[in-house]
C-alpha positions as CSV (number, residue, x, y, z in Angstrom):
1,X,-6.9,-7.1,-25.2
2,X,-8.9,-4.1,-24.6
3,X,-7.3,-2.3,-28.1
4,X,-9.9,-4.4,-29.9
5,X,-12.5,-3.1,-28.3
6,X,-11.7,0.7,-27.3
7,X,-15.3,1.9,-27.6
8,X,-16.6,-0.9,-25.2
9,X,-14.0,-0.7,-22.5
10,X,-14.9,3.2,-22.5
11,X,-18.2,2.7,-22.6
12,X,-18.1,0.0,-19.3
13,X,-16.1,2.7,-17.6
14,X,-13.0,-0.1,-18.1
15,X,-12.1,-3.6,-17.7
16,X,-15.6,-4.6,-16.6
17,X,-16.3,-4.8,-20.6
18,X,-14.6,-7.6,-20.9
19,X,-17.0,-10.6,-21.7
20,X,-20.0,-8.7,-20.5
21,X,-22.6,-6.9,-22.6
22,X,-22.0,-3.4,-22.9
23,X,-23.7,-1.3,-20.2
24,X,-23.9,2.4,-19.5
25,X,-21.5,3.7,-17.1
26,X,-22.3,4.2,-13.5
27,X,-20.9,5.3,-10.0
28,X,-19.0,2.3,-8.3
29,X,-21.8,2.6,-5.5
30,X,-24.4,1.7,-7.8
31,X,-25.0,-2.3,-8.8
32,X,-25.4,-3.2,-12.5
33,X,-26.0,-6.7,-11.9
């Protein structure tokens, strides 16, 4: 799943990559959305 897209899921800080825009990666305690 994620092997197609190793750059992304690191760049999301994981699983939160998947079918969302690419984002830089925060603390948990701050909202992205």
């Amino acid at each position: 799943m994620a092997a197609e897209l190793p750059n992304t899921a690191a760049l999301t800080g994981g699983t939160s990559g998947i079918g969302e825009p690419p984002r830089p990666r925060l603390p948990d305690s701050v909202p992205t959305s």
